[in-house]
N, C-alpha and C positions, 0 to 999 in steps of 0.2 A: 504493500500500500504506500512506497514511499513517493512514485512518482505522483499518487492523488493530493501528497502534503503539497510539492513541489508545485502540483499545477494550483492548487487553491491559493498557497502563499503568494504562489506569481498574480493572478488574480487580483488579489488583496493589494500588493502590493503599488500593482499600474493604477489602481483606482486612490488608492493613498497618498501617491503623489499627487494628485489636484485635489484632494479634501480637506477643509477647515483646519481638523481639529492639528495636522501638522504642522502651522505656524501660529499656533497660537498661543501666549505666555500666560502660565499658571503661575499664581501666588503659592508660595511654600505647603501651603495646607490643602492644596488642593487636587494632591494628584487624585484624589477622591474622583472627582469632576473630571481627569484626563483618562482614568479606568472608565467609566459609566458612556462615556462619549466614544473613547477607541471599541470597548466589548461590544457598545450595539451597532457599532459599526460594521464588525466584523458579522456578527450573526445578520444582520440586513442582508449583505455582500456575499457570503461565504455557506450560510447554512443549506442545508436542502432544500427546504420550504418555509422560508421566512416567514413569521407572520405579521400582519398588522399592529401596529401599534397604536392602539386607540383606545379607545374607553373602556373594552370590554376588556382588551390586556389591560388597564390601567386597574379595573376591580379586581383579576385574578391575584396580580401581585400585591395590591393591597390584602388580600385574604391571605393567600399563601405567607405572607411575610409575617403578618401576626400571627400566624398559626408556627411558624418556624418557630418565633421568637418564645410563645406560652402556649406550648401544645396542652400543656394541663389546665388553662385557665387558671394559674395562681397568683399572677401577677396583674395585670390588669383588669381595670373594673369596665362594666356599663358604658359609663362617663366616658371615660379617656376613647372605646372607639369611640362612642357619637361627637367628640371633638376630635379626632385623627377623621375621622369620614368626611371632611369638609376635602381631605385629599384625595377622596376614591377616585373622581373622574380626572385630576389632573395630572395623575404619575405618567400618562403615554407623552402630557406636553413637557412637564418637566425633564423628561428623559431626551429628550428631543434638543431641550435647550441647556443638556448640562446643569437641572437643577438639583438640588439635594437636598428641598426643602423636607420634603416628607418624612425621610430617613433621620433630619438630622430631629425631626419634632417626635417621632416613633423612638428614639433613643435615646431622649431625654427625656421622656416618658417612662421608659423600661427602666431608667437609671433610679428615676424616683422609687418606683413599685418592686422595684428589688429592692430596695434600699428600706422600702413599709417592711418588705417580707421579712427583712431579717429578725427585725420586732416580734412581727406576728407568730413564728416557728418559735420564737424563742419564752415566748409567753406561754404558747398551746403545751409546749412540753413539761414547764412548771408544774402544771394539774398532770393528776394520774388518769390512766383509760382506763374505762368502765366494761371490761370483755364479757359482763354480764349481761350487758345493755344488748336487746336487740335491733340493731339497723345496721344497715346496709350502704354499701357504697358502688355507681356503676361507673367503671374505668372507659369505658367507651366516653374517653371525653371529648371529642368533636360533635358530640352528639349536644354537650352542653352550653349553656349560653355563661356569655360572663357576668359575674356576682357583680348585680344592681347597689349592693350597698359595701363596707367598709364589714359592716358585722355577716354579710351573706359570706364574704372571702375568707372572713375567719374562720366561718363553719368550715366551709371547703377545703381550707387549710389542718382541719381540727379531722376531719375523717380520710383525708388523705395521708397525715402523718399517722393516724392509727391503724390506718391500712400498713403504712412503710413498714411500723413497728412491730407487727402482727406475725410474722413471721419470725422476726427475735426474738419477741417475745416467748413461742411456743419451744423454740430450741432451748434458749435458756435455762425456760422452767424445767424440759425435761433434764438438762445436765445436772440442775443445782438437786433437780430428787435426785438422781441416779449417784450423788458425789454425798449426799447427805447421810451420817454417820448419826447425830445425834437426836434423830426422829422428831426430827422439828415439824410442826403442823403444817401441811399443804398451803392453808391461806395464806402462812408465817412467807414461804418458800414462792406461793405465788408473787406475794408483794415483794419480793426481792428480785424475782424475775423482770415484774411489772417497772421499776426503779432503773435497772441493768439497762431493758431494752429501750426505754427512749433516752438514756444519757447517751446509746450508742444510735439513736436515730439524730439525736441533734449533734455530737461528732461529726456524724457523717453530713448533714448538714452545713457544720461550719466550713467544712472540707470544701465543698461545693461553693459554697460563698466567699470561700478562698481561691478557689479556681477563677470564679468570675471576676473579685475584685483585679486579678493581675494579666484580665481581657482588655485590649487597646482597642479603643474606638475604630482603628481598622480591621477587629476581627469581626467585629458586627458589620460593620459595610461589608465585608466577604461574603458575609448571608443576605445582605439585600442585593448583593450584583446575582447571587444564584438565586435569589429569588424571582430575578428578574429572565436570566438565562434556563432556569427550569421551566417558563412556558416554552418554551421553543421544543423541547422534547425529553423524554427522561436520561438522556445520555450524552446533551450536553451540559458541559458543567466547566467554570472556573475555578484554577489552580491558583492560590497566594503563592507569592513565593516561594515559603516555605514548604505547601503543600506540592509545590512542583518536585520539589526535591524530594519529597515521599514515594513520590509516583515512578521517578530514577532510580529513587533504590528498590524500589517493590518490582523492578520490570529488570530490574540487575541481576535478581534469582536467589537473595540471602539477605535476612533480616533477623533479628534476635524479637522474639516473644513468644506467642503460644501455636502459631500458624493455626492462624483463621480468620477469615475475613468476614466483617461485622459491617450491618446496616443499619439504621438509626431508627428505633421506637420510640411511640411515646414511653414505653413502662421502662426502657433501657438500649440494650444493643441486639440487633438479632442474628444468628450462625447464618449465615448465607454460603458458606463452602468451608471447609476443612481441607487443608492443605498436609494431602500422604508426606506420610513422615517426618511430621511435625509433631509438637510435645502434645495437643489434645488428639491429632490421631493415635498417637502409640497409648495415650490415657484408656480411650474408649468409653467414655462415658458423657461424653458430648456431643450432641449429633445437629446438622444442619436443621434449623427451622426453631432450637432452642435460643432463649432469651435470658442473655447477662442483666441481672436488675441494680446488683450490689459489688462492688471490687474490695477488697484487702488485700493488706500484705504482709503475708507470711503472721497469722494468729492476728494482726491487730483487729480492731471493729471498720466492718467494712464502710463503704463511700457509697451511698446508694445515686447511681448515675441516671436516677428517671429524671429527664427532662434538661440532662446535660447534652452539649455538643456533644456529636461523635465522637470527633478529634478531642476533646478532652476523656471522652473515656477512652479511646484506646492511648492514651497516655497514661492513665493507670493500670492500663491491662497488660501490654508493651513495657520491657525492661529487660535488664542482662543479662547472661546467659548463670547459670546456675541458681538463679534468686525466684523464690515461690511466689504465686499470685491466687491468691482465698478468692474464687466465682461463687457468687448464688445465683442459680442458673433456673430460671421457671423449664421444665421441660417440656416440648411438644402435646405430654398428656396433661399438663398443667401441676405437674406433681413439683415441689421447688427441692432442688440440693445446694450446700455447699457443694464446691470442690474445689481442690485444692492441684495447681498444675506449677510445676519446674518451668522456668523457661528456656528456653536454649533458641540456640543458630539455626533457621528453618533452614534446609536446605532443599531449594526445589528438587532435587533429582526424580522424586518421584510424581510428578509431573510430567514426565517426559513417559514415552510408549512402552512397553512392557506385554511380555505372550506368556501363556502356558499352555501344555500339551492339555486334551480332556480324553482322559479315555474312558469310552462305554464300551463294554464288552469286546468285542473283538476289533472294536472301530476307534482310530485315532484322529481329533479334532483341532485347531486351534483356535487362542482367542487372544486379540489384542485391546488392552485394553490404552485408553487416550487420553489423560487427561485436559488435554488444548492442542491447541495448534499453533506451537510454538517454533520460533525463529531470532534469529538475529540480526536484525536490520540493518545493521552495521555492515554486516558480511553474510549472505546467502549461504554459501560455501561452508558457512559453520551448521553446528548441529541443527536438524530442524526435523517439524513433524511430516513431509513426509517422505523422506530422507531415513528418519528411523522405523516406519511402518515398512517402507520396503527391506530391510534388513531384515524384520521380524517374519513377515512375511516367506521372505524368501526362507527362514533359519525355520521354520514353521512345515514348508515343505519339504525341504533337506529332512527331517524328522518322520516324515509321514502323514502328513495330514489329509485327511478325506474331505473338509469343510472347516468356513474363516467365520468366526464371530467377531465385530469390528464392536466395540462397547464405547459410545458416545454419552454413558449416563455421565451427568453431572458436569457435561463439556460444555464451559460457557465461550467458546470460540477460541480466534485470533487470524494467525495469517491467513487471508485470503490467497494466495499465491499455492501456497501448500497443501490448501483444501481443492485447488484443480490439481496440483501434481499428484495427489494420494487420490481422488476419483481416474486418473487416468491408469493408475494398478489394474483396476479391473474391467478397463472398454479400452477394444483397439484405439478411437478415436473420437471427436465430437465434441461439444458445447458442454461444459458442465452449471455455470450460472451466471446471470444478464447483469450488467449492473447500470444503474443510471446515476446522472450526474444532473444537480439541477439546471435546467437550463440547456440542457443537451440532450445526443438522441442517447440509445442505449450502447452500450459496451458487450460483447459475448464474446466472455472469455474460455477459451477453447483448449483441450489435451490433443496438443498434433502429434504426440508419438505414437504409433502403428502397434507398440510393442505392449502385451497384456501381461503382466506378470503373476495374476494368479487372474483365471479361466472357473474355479469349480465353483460350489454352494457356497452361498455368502447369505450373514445374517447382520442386519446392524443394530444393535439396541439403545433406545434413546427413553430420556423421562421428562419431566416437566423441566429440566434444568438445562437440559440439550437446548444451546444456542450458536446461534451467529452460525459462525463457520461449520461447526454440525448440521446444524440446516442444512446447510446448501451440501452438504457430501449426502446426506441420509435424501433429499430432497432427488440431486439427481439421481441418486442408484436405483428411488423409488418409478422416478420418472422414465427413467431405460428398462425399467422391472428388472434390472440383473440382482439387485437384494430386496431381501423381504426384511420389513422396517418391523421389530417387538416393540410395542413400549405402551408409554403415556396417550392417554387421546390425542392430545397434541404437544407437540414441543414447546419453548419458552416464547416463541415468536419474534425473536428479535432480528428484525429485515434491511438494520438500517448500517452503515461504514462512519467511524471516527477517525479523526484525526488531530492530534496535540499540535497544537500552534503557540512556538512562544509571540508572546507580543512586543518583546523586544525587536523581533526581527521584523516586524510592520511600520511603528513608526520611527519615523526617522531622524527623530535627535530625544533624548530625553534626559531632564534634569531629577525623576525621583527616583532613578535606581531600578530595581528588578522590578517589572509588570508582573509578573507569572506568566501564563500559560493559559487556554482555552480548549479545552478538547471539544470539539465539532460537529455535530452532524453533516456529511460531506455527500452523501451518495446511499442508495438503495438497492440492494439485490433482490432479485428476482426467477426465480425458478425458470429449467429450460423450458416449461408449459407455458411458458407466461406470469403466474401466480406470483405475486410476492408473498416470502416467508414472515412480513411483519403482522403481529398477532396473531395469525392463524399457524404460522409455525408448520410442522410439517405433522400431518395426523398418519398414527401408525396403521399399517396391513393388521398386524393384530394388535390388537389395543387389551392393556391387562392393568390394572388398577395396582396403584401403591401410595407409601403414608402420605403423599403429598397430592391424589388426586381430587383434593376437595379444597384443598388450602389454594389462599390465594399469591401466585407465584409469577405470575408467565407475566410479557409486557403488556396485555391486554390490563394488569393489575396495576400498572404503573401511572403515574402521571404525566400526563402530558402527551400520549404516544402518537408514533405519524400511523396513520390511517392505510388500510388496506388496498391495495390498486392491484393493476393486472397490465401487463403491455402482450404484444406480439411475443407468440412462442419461438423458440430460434428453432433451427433446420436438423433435427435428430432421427436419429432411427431406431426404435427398441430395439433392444438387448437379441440375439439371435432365435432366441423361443427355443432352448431346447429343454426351458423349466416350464414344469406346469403351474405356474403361480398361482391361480384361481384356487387349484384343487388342495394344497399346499397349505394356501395360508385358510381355506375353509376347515380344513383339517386341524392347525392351529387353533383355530376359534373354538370347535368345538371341543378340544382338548384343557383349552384354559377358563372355560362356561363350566366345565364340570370340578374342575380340581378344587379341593379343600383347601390347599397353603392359599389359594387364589380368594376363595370363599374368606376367609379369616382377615385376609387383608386388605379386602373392601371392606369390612365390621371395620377394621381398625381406623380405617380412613375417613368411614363416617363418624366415630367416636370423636376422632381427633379434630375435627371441623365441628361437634356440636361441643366441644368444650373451650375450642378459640370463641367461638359465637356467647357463651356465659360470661356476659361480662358482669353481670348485676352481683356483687362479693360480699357474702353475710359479717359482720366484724365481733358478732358476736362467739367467743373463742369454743364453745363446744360446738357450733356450727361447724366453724372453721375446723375440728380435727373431726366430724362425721364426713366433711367436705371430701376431705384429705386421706381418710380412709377407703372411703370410697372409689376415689382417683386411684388410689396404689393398687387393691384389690384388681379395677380394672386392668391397669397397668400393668402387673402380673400376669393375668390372663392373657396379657399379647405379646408376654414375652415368649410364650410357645412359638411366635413365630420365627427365633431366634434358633428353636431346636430343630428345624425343618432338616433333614438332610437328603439330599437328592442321591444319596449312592452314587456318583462321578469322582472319579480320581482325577484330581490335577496333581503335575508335574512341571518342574522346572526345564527349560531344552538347556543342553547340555554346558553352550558355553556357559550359564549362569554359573552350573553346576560348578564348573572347574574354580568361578568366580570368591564360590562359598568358602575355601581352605582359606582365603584370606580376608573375606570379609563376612563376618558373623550377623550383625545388623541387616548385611543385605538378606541373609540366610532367612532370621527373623521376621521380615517384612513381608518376603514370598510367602513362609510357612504362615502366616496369616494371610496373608493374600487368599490361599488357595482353601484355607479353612473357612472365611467366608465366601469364598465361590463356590464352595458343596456345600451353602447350605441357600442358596438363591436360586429360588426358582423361575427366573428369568433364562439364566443361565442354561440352567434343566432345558426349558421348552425352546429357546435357539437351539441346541445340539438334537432335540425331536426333529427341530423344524430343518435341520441341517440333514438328517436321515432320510426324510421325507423329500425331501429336496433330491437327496440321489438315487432315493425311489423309483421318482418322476423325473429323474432325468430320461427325456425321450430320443435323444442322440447315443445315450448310455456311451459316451466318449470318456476318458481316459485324461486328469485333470490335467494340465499342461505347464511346462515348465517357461521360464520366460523366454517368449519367438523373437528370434534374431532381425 
């Protein structure tokens, strides 16, 4: 993708030379006003589909911005919108003329009522909570309006802090029974607990109002410039400085903390991917779609990060290598643990492509699994994704393989370039996905080499996490029929191409130092049908439920998304027909309509979607542990799903093997690898659907080795 930087930059830059904002002298305080003027400049000029800037954006970003700022409704009252709303209609003129009235009136607003809140947290926690008392609290707070008065906020502050508390509370009291020697009475033992848990809720508070006090008035304009750059679509987004340099070392391939990448909640931060071979991979006890609410370190009383910046919480989560970080983590079933994780030096390697033999009975299979589609921009020539697909591939047949399982779950993309070179493995030649450019026609980017390097059964598995550059490989294979797609209904749906632009390199003299960075909406792909992959994603041949097909995931869930379109199909040919697909994947369906682990994990997936849906929370404490029994009980129950084994032996191909005398860890990694791959029955029904496949092969040909 780096020629699309080159062509946008250039772009950008021939139009920059006759634009305003290049001669024009800022006062020292104002590079504010030279960000806000260069950024909208750039998304006008530069984005896919720019949008208007008018009244209707002028209310989005007014809402979006307060909503950024007090996602809880704790800080501002009634009053202060109906006095900020005198701005709703005028943010698209002010943006227009370089103004910054709104921001600077919404920030010194925030300044104040943060500034009440410290009082008000610090009064509510004085008084003891009443966990006999029964009410309730509903955390779906977008749903609520802001407290009309001075003493409405206090409530709201009084049962939100006894909510924070409620969960300390109940750990506590059971340590101080379980430590208690001189049979002190429960009540005695409650009110100590009751003492304990909000000295550690307002701690963690001051923490918090620690973090904000030593916030620069330029880290809040960094939320209203993405306030502003978040209507344009969910994957454009502005870099500070600083954050630029995050995003260098996160794409560098090593970084010290617990590898896992977190997205911002109201109640905290949420797992959105787990990075193999990182310290909460090798944990095991924290899975994608759980939520960080609380941070410690090492024993002390944690920092509860609801309604903190991201970036301030992964600054408490993030730290060096050897040193513990205390998670209270709500899980997926809503059940809450501490945990406690080491951190260390994440090292991508396992991210990168990786096979194992699958033997059923007399029949040997392989399976590659991918985490991205990974490359080195810098140099092509270096390691890349599908550069090591083919190696595997090839080191897959050298072994014996009768059929390729290609595993895109959890792939959230990357090189475009490498997703045509690894579809061209398996079709002599042709189109594999369209791309367009705004303002231009389309682009069909093509596999001209004649040469097929694996010819037999192919399966690709995808789940609600499969994006980008998965799409369009799982996309064309589905569209030639040469593979039969297992998976999620649909994939994640993301149809759209980024690109990082520093903004140093656009304007042309500058007195305030580093701009950052802007990553882009630049272009749109487009399946060889025509179809574009955005929100629809790619829907599987067989479609088989799992914990995440009820939650909400994909870009259709996101804000802001570019909308679904269709251009001309490009000039292809299906796949040779010598698979009976039809008969094949009907046969699938009716093999995973009947199966039990399949049965079990639709239960689970509706459970888990009617328990994100409960937001109404009893604070009353024997509520709260029938709550919580309850949940675990179920909890329990689907961890049967955990014991599934599919009778499949995986195996390591040989070089690893040789690999093992010297590297133990790596030995570790596979040996669980493969232990959770016999018990996935995903897995299981590709290697059916693989057998079936050579069933029905109707040429009944002899796989092929790569033709010269």
């Amino acid at each position: 993708m780096k020629r699309n930087l080159v062509y946008v930059l250039t772009v950008l830059m021939i139009a920059v030379a006759s634009c305003s904002f290049t001669n024009r002298t800022f006062e020292n305080d104002d590079k504010d006003k030279l960000l806000l003027d260069l950024i909208t400049y750039v998304l006008e000029k530069g984005h896919y589909e720019p949008k208007a800037i008018d009244d209707d954006f002028s209310v989005e970003v007014f809402e979006d911005f307060i909503d950024v700022l007090d996602p809880t409704k704790r800080y501002f009252l009634e009053s202060d919108i109906e006095d900020l709303e005198q701005y709703k209609f005028q943010i698209d003129d002010q943006i227009k003329n370089t103004d910054i009235t709104f921001f600077n009136a919404v920030y010194e607003r925030l300044m104040l009522r943060m500034n009440d809140a410290k009082g008000i947290y610090k009064s509510i926690l004085e008084q003891p909570f009443d966990y006999t008392q029964d009410e309730t609290i509903n955390i779906k707070y977008e749903k609520e309006t802001f407290a009309s008065s001075k003493k409405q906020l206090e409530e709201r502050w009084r049962k939100q802090l006894k909510y924070a508390t409620l969960g300390t509370y109940d750990s506590k009291l059971e340590r101080l029974l379980e430590e208690d020697k001189d049979g002190k009475e429960k009540s005695i033992i409650s009110a100590e607990a009751e003492v304990a848990s909000r000295k550690a809720t307002e701690n963690t508070l001051d923490e918090f109002f620690d973090f904000v006090d030593d916030l620069e008035r330029k880290d809040w304009f960094v939320q209203y410039i993405n306030s502003i750059v978040d209507e344009f679509d969910p994957h454009t987004f502005y870099f500070a400085p600083e954050e630029k340099e995050k995003f260098d070392t996160s794409m560098s391939g090593k970084f010290e903390g617990i590898g896992a990448r977190l997205q911002k909640k109201t109640e905290g931060a949420k797992i959105v991917e787990i990075i193999s071979g990182g310290p909460v991979w090798r944990d095991q006890r924290i899975e994608v779609g759980d939520e960080i609410t609380k941070v410690g370190q090492d024993g002390e009383d944690p920092v509860d990060i609801s309604g903190m910046r991201l970036d301030d919480s992964i600054k408490l989560i993030k730290g060096a290598k050897g040193t513990i970080v205390d998670l209270t983590v709500r899980k997926v079933d809503g059940s809450i643990e501490v945990i406690s994780i080491t951190r260390d030096v994440v090292e991508l390697e396992e991210s990168y492509a990786k096979s194992a033999n699958i033997i059923k009975d007399d029949q040997k299979f392989g399976l590659i699994n991918l985490p991205k589609f990974y490359v080195d921009f810098e140099d092509y020539s270096k390691r890349n994704a599908a550069s090591d697909v083919a190696k595997e591939v090839e080191r897959l047949k050298q072994e014996g393989a009768e059929g390729l399982i290609l595993d895109l779950r959890d792939n959230g993309g990357g090189s475009l370039k490498t997703v045509v070179e690894m579809a061209g493995l398996f079709i002599k030649e042709g189109p594999i996905v369209q791309v367009r450019s705004s303002g231009k026609g389309k682009d069909v980017y093509d596999d001209k080499d004649e040469r097929i390097q694996w010819d037999g059964p192919l399966v690709i598995l995808v789940n609600e996490l499969s994006a980008s550059a998965s799409e369009i490989l799982a996309a064309a294979m589905q569209d030639y029929k040469r593979a039969i797609v297992i998976g999620s209904k649909q994939t994640f749906g993301k149809g759209t191409v980024q690109n990082v632009i520093p903004l140093d390199n656009i304007v042309r003299s500058n007195e305030h130092g580093d701009l950052g960075a802007i990553k882009l909406t630049t272009q749109k792909f487009y399946r060889i049908n025509g179809g574009s992959t955005q929100l629809e994603g790619v829907k599987s041949d067989v479609v088989v439920p799992d914990k995440y097909s009820y939650i909400d995931l994909g870009e259709r869930d996101q804000s802001n998304p570019l909308k679904w379109d269709k251009i001309t199909p490009a000039d292809y040919q299906i796949w040779d027909g010598y698979i009976d697909y039809d008969k094949t994947v009907a046969s699938s369906v009716k093999r995973m309509a009947a199966h039990p682990q399949i049965k079990l994990i639709e239960e689970n997936a509706k459970w888990l979607k009617a328990e994100q849906e409960e937001t109404n929370i009893s604070l009353n404490y024997n509520v709260y542990k029938a709550e919580e029994s309850k949940d675990k009980e179920k909890s329990d129950y689907f961890k049967n799903l955990s014991d599934y084994d599919s009778h499949l032996t995986f195996t390591s191909l040989k070089y690893e093997e040789n690999l093992f005398t010297k590297d133990s860890l790596l030995r570790e990694k596979r040996n669980r690898w493969h232990k959770n791959l016999a018990k996935d029955v995903y897995v299981e029904e590709a290697v059916n659907v693989l057998q079936d496949l050579k069933l029905n092969n109707i040429k009944h040909t002899k796989l092929a080795s790569v033709k010269d």
